[in-house]
N, C-alpha and C positions, 0 to 999 in steps of 0.2 A: 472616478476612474473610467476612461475607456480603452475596450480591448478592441483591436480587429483581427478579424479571421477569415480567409479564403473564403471564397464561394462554396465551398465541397466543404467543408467545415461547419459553414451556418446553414447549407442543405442539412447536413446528417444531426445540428440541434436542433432544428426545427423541428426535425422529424421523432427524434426519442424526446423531445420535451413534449411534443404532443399526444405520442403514447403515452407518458406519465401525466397527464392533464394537468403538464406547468406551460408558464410563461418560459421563455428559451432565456431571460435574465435566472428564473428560479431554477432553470438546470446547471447554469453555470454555477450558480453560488451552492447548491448541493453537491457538484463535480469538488469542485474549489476545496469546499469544509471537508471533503470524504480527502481529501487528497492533504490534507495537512492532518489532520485524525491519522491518518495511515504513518506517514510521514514523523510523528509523534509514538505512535508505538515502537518503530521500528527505531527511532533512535533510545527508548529508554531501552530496548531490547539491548541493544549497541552496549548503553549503559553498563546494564547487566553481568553480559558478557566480560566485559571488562574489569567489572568489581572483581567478578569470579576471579577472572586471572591474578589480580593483583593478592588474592586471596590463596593463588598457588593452587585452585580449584582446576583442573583442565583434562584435558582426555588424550590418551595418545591415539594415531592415525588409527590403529587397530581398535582400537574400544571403539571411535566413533564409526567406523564401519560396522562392526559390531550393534549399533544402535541402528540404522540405517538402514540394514537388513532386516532385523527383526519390527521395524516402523514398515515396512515393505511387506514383509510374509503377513502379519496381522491383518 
C-alpha cells in the first residue's frame, strides 16, 4: 500500500518520527494502530450504551447533569 501526503505533512512526520527515533514508515503504522485501538473502544463503548438502553437502563437530562457537575467539582 501506498499513501501520499503534502509536503507540510511528511515535514511535520519526519520531524515527530525523529524525535521518537523511528522511521517515518514506523510513525505511521503506530499513528494507524493508535487510531483503530481508539476507534475500537469507542465503538464497544457505543455498544454498551446501547445494551444499556435496550435494558431500559438510561438517565434523564437532569440526573445526567447531575453527574457532570459533580465529575467537574471533584
Amino acid at each position: 500500500m501506498e499513501v501520499q501526503f503534502t509536503p507540510d505533512i511528511e515535514a511535520r512526520l519526519a520531524e515527530r518520527a525523529a524525535r521518537q527515533c523511528l522511521s517515518p514508515d514506523e510513525a505511521v503504522r503506530d499513528v494507524v494502530t493508535r487510531y483503530f485501538e481508539e476507534e475500537d473502544r469507542f465503538v464497544k463503548a457505543v455498544e454498551r450504551g446501547e445494551a444499556a438502553l435496550a435494558r431500559g437502563e438510561s438517565l434523564t437530562h437532569e440526573q445526567v447533569g447531575d453527574r457532570l457537575r459533580r465529575f467537574v467539582i471533584a
